[in-house]
Each structure stands twice: as C-alpha cells, then as structure tokens.
C-alpha positions as CSV (number, residue, x, y, z in Angstrom):
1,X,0.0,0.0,0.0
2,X,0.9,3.8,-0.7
3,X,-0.1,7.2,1.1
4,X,-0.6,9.8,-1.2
5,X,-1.1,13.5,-0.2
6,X,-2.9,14.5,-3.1
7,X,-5.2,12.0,-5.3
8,X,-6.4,13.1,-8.5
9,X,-9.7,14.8,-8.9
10,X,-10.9,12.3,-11.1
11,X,-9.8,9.3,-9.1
12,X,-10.9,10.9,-5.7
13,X,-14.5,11.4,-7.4
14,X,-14.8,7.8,-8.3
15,X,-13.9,6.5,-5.1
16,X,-15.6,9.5,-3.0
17,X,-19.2,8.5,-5.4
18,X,-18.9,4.9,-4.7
19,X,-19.3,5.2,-0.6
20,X,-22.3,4.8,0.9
21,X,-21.0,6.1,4.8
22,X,-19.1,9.4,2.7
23,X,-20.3,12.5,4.0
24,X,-20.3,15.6,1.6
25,X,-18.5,17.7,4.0
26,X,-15.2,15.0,3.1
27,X,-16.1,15.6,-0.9
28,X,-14.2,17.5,-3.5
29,X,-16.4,20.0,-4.6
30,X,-16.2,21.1,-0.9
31,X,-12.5,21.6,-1.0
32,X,-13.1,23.8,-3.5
33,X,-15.7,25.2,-1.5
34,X,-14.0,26.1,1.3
35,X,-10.4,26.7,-0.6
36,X,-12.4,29.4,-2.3
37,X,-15.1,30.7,0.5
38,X,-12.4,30.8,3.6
39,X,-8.7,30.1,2.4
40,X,-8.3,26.5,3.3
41,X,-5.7,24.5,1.0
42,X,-7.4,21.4,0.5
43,X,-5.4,18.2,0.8
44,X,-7.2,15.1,-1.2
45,X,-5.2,12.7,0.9
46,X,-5.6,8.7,0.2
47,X,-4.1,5.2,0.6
48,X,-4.1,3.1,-2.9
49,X,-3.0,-0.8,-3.2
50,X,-0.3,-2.3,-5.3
51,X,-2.8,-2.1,-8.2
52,X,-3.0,1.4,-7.8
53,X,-6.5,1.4,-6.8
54,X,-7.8,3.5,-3.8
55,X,-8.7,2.0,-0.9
56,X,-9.4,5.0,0.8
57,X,-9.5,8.9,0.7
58,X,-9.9,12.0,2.8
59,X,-10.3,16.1,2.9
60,X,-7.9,17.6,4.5
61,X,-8.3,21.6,5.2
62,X,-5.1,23.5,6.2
63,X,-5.0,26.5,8.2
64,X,-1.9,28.5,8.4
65,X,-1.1,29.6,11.9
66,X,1.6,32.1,13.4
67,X,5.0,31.6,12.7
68,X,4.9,29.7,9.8
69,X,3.3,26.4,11.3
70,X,-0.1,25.0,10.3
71,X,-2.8,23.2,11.5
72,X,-5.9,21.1,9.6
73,X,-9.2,19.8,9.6
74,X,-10.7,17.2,8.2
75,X,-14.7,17.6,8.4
76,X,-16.3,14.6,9.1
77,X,-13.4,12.7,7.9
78,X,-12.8,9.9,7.0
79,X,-13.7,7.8,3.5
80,X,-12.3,4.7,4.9
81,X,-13.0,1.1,6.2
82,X,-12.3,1.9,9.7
83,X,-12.8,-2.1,10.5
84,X,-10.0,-2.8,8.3
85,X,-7.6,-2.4,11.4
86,X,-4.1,-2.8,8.6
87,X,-5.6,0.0,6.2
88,X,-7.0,2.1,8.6
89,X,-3.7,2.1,10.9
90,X,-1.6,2.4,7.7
91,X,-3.4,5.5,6.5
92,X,-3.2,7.6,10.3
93,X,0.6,6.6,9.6
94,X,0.5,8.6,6.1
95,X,-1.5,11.5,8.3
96,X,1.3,11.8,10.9
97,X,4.1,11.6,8.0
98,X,2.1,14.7,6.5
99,X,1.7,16.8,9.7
100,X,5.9,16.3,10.2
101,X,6.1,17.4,6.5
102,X,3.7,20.0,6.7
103,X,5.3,21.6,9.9
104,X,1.5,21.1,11.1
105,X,0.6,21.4,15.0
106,X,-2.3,19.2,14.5
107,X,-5.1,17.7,12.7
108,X,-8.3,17.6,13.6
109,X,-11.2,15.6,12.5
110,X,-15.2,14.1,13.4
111,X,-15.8,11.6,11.6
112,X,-19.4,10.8,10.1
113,X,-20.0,7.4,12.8
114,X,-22.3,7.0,14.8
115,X,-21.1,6.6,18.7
116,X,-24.6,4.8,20.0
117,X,-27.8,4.2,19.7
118,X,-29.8,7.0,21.6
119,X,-33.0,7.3,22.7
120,X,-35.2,11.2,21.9
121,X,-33.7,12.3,25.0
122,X,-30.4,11.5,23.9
123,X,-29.9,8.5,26.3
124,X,-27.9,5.2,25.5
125,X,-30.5,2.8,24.4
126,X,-29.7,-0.5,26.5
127,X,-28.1,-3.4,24.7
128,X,-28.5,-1.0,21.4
129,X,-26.3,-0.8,18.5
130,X,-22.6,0.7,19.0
131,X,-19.0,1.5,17.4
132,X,-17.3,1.7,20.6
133,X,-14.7,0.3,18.6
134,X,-14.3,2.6,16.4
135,X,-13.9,5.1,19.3
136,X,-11.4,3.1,20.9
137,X,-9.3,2.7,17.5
138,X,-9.0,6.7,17.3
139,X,-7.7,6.7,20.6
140,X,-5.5,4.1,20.4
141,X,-3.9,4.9,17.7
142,X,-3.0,8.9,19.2
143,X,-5.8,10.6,18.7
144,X,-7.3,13.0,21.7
145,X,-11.1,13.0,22.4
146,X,-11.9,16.3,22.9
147,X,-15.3,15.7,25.2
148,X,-18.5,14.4,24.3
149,X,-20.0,17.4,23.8
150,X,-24.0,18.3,23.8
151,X,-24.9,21.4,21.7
152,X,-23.0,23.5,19.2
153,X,-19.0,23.9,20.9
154,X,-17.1,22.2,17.7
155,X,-16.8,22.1,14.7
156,X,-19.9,20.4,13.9
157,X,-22.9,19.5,15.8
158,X,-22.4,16.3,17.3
159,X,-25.9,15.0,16.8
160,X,-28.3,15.0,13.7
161,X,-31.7,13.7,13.0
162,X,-31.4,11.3,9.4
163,X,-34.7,10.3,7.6
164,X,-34.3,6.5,6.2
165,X,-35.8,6.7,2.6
166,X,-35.8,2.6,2.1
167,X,-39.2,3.0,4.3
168,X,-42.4,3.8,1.4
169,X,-43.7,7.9,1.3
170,X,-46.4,6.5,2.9
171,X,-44.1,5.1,6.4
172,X,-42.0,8.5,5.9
173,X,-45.2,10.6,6.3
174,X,-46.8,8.5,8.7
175,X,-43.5,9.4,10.9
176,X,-44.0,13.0,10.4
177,X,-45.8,14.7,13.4
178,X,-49.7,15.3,12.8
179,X,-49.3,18.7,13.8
180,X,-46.4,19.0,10.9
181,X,-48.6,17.8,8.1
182,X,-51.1,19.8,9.4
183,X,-49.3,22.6,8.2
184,X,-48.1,20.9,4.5
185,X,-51.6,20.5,4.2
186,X,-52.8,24.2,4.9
187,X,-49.9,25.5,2.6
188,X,-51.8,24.3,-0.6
189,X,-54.3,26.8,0.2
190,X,-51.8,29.2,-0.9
191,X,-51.5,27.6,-4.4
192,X,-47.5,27.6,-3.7
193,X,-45.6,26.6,-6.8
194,X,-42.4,24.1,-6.4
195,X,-39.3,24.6,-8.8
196,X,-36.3,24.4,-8.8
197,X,-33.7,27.8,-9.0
198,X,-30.2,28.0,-10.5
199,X,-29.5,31.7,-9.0
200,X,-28.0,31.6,-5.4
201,X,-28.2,35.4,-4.9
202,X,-32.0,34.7,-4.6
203,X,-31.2,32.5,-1.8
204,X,-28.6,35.0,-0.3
205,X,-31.2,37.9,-0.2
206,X,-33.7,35.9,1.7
207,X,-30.9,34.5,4.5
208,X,-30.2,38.2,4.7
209,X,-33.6,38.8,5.5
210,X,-32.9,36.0,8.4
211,X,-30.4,37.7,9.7
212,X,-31.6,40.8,10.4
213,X,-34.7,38.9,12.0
214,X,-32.4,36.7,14.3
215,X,-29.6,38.1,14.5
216,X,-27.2,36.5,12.9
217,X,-24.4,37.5,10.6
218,X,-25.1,35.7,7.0
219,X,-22.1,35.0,4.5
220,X,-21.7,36.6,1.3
221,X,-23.1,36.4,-1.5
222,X,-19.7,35.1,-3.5
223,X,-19.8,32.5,-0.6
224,X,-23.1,30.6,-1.9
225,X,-22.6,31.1,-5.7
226,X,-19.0,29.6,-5.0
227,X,-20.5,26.7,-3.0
228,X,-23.0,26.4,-5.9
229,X,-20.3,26.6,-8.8
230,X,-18.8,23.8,-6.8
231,X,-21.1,21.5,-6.4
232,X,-23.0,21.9,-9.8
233,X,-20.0,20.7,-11.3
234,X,-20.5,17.1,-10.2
235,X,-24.8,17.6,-10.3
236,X,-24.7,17.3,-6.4
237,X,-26.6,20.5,-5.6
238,X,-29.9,22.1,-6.3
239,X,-31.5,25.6,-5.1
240,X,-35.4,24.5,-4.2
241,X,-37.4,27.5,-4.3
242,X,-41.2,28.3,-3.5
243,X,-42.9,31.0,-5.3
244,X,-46.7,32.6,-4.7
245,X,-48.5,34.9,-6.9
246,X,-49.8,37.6,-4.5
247,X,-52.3,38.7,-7.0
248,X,-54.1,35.4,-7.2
249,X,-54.0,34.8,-3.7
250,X,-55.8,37.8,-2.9
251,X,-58.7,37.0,-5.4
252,X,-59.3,33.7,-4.7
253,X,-59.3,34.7,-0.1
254,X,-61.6,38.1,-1.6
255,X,-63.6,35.3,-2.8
256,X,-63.6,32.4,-0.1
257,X,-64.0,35.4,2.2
258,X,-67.5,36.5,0.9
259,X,-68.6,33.1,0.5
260,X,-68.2,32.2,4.2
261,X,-69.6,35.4,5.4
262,X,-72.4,35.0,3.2
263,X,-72.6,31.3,4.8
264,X,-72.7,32.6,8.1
265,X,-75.1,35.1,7.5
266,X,-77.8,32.9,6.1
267,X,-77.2,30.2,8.7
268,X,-76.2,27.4,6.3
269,X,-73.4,26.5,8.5
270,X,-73.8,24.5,11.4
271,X,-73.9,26.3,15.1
272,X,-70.8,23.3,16.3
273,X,-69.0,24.6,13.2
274,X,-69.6,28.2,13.5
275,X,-66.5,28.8,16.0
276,X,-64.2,27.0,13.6
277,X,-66.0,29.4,10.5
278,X,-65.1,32.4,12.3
279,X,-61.6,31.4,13.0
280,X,-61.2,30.9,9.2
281,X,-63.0,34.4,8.7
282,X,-60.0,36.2,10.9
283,X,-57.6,34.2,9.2
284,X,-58.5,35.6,5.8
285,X,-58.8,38.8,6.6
286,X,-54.9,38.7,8.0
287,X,-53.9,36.9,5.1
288,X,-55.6,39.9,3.5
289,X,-54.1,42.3,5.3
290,X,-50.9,41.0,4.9
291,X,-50.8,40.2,1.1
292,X,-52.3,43.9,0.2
293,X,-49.2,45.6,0.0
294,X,-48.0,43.1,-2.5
295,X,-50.8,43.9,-4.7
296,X,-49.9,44.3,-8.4
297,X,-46.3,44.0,-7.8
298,X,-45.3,41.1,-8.8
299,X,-47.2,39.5,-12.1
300,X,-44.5,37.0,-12.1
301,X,-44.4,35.9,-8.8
302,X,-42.5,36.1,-5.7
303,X,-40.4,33.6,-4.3
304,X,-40.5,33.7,-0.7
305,X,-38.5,30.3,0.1
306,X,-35.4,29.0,-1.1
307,X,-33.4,26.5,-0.1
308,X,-29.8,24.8,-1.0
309,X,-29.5,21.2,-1.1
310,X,-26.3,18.8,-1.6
311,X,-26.0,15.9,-2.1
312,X,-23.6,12.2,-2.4
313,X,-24.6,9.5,-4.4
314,X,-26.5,8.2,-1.3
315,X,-27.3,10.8,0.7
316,X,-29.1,14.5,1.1
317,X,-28.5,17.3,3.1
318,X,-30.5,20.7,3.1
319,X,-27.7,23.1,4.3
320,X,-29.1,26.6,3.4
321,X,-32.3,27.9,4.4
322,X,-33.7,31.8,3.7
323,X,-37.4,32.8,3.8
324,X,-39.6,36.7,4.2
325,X,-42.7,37.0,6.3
326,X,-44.8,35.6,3.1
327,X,-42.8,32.2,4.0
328,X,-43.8,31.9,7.3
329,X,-47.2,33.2,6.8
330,X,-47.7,30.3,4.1
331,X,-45.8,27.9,5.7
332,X,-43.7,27.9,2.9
333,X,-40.8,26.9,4.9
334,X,-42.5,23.8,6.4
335,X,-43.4,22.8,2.9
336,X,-39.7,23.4,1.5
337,X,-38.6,21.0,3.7
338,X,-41.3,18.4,3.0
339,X,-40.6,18.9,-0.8
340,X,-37.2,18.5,-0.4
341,X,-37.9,14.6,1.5
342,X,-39.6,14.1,-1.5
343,X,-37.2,14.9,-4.3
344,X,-34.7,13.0,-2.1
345,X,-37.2,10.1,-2.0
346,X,-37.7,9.9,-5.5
347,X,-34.1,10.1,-6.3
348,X,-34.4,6.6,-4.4
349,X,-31.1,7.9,-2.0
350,X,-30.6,6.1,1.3
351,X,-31.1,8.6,3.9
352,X,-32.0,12.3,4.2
353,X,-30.2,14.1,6.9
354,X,-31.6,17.3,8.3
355,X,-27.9,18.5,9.1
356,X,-27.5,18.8,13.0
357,X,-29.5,19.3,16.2
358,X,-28.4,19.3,20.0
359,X,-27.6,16.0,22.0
360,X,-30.3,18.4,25.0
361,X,-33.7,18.2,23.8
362,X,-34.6,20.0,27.0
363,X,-31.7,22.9,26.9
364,X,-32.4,26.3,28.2
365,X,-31.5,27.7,25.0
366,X,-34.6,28.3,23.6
367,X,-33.9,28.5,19.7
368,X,-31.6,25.2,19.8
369,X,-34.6,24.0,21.6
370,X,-37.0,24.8,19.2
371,X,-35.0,24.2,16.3
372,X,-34.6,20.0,17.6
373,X,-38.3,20.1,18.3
374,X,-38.7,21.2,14.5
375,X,-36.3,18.7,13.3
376,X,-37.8,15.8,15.6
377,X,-41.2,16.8,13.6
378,X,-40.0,14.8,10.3
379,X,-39.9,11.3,12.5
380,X,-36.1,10.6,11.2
381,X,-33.0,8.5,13.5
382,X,-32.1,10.8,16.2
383,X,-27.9,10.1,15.9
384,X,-24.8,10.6,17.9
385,X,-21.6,11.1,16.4
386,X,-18.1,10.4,17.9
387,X,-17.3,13.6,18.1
388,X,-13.7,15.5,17.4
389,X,-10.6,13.7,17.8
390,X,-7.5,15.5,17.9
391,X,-4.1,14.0,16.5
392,X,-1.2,16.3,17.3
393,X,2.5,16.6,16.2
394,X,3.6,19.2,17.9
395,X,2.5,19.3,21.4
396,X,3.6,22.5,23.2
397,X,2.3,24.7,20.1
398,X,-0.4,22.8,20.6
399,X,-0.9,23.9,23.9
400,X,-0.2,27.2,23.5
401,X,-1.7,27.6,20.0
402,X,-5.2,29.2,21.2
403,X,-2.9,31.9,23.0
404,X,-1.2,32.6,19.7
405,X,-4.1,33.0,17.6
406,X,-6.3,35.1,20.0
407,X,-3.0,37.6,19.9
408,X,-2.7,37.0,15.9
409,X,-6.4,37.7,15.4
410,X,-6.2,40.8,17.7
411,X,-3.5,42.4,16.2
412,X,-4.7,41.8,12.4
413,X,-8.1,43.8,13.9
C-alpha cells in the first residue's frame, strides 16, 4: 500500500461516489468550497493498493497559523474502512508523516460514525447498536477525544436527525408529526408553486432577510454562488425554491371570504361549526391584510423560500435555508422541507439528513430547543456522532496555540 497527499480529482470522485457512509463535507467539490469561500488549502489525501486502486480517501483543510506552522481539519473525515484495522492504521501513519512534512501542529477531524444508539432524550438505548470500537481505534492509535459534547461547541454538531428513505412515502409521512402535516396541508391553500432555482443570490437575499430577523451575521453572496459553482459541477446540488403569486392569492381569499360570510349570515353552516367558521373568517382577513401591500407588484411571482440542497450518491443534506414573512405566513418553509424529502425520495437515496441538532432536547437555550423540536417533527433517526478527535504533532504549540491566535487575530483587527 501507498499514502498519497494529493489524489487526483478524477480518481478521488470515483472513489468519494462509490461510498455509501461518505459524508459531503469530506467531498471534492467542498475543498473547493471552502479553498475558495475561507482560504483552506485542501489536501485530497488517500491510501491506494499495489494495483493502484484507492482504498481509501480523505479532505484535509489546512490552516496557516503564526510563525509559519499550520494546523488542519478534516470535516467529518474519513472515507475509509475503519474495521480494516491494517488499512486504517496504515493511513493515520500517512496523516502523521504529513503533519511532520507540513510543519502542522495538528489535525483535527469528526468523523461521520455513529457513537450509540440513543434514545429522543439522547440516552444510550440498552443493549442497542454501537462503534465503541471505532472510538477506541481513534484513541489508540493517538488521537485526543476532545469531550462528548451536547450542543454546538465544535466544529460540527455532534448530533443530527437522518430520515431513512428505504421506508415507502407513505411510512415517511406517517412518521412525520400530525401537527407537521397539518401545516403541509394548509400550505396548498396558498396555491404555492415548487421549482427548482439556478441563481444563489435569490437564496442570499432571503438569509439576509434571516439575519436581520435573528440576529445572525449571513455569508456573502460570493460564498453561496462559490458553494454552488462547486457543487453543480458534479450535479450534487440544487437551489429549491417556492414561489406565490400575491395577486391570485388575494382574489381567490376576496372570494372564499365572501362566501363564508355570506354562509354565516344565512345560517347554512352548522352552530358546532360556527366557531371554527369564524376562526377561518380572521384568518382571511390577516392573510388579506398581509398580502395587500404586494398587490400588483409582482405579475411573475415572488419567491418567498429558497433552499440549497447537496448531495452524495446516497445521501441528502439541506444546508441553506432563507425565507420573508410571506414564508412563514404560508408555511412555505415547512413545505420546502417536505418537498425537499420528497425529491430525495424519489431520487431513491438512502437517507435524508436534516444537518444537525443538539444532543439536549430539553436545553435552556430556547432557539436550539426549538430548532430540535422542528427537526424531531419529520420522524427521522435521532444520531450521535463520535465527536472531534484531535491527533497532534507538535505538542507544546499545541498547547499554547489558542494563545497565539487570540493575539494574531487581535493584532490583524
């Protein structure tokens, strides 16, 4: 067997496409990604037999750091057997010949495996499923565990909720919370229209519009057409949009509106129904309200949602999520997700992975609270990863690296 510090693009592709456990954040296109969108080199590191075939791959990301060391990352690494005890030591020996070569301080990494089987509060299930192994393999080969960790302190969350698609659309819905497809179903009333976008900028405007809501600083807009670019190149991406037509809404609730007060007027509805009737009579006249200043502005349509997806030959993952008022109000959002279940559904992938939650369902803070309680809507595999592992070469800059680059930062303002 061979190490080699940079496969091929072509070769790393094939051999990346042909995993079923390889995670998107260890692909090529997001090398490029993040080589383009942060500064990252990106190492396409990877063991290869006697016949020249790979036998395993990885993404390395490397970070300069003060005085000319470096340190890397490998997100969710790595594409390899890790049961294959001879390939999977012989390829942390390549990684440790590279850090030495590379003058690196460390590598990091969290790979895509599952620790245990957990419960919806996040508790070992007795006597469940495991790769304790796994987690024992990292460690005894050098690498530090750097805490089992519950909410969002590395580099990734540490916990994710993953749809299986081998169950039938009917099972997958079924799963979903009633209360969940309560609101798929009300969003038809809107007439929203599904389709699928090829301008990230849309997508960037409506994060932006996030934001400023929630207070959160979005990335540019070079950073999602780059991650697009990227990923379109090997057809693992789409933008999923939902658009309304404002104008049409408001005719057809002018219309539903008169009818029901017209309804209620004449006493052809039912007095054990009349509550729920006037209910739907306030809720028109908001949505009313709320659609008028959108009147005649947009013949074409507005999109209010839009969403980016990527993908692997086996998997899905909606990173990207920006929506206005209109998307809430439609629940639009709800029914961007639902959409995007079903285009991974159809494309007959394995598993559709709603891309992180906490390992606290019950944490005092409230928007990672609510944002698992949204997540744990869709009915998916509530998972534990192993979290980071550390493997370092040089150990006193590793110590005293945090020191160094709160100074660095500081000083570069």
């Amino acid at each position: 067997m061979k190490f080699i510090t940079n496969l091929e693009e072509e070769e790393y592709v094939n051999f990346f496409n042909s995993q079923r456990d390889a995670h998107f954040l260890q692909s090529y296109a997001w090398g490029q990604t993040q080589k383009l969108n942060r500064g990252y080199i990106p190492y396409y590191v990877g063991v290869k037999d006697d016949n020249n075939q790979v036998l395993a791959c990885g993404l390395l990301l490397k970070r300069q750091a003060p005085l000319k060391y470096s340190y890397f990352y490998a997100p969710r690494g790595f594409v390899i057997d890790y049961h294959n005890e001879e390939l999977w030591t012989f390829f942390v020996k390549g990684l440790k010949d590279l850090l030495k070569q590379e003058k690196a301080i460390y590598l990091k990494v969290d790979p895509g495996v599952r620790y245990q089987e957990i419960d919806e509060n996040a508790n070992p299930v007795e006597g469940g499923a495991n790769n304790y192994d796994i987690f024992n393999s990292f460690l005894k080969l050098g690498f530090i565990h750097k805490g089992f960790y519950k909410l969002y302190e590395g580099n990734q969350p540490r916990y994710t909720i993953r749809i299986n698609l081998h169950d039938d659309k009917e099972t997958i819905d079924k799963n979903i919370s009633k209360t969940y497809m309560n609101t798929i179903k009300r969003s038809y009333n809107y007439d929203l229209v599904i389709e699928e976008g090829d301008n990230p900028d849309v997508m960037h405007d409506l994060i932006l519009n996030n934001a400023a809501k929630d207070g959160f600083k979005a990335y540019s807009t070079e950073y999602y057409r780059n991650f697009y670019a990227a990923f379109k190149k090997y057809n693992h991406v789409k933008l999923l949009n939902v658009r309304i037509f404002p104008d049409k809404i408001i005719a057809k609730t002018e219309a539903e509106l008169q009818d029901l007060k017209t309804k209620l007027a004449s006493g052809e509805i039912a007095s054990k129904k009349q509550a729920d009737a006037h209910d739907r009579v306030k809720r028109l006249e908001k949505d009313l309200e709320i659609f008028a200043p959108y009147k005649n502005q947009y013949p074409d349509g507005k999109i209010i949602v839009s969403g980016g997806l990527t993908y692997t030959n086996y998997g899905a993952w909606l990173l990207y999520l920006g929506n206005d008022q209109l998307g809430e109000r439609t629940f639009a959002v709800n029914r961007c997700y639902y959409e995007a279940l079903q285009d991974a559904l159809a494309q007959k992938l394995d598993f559709f992975d709603l891309f992180g939650t906490v390992g606290d369902p019950k944490t005092t803070y409230k928007n990672l609270a609510g944002l698992h309680e949204f997540k744990r809507k869709f009915g998916g595999e509530y998972i534990e990863f192993l979290g980071e592992f550390d493997l370092v070469n040089k150990r006193f800059m590793y110590k005293v690296l945090p020191v160094l680059l709160k100074v660095y930062r500081k000083l570069r303002g």
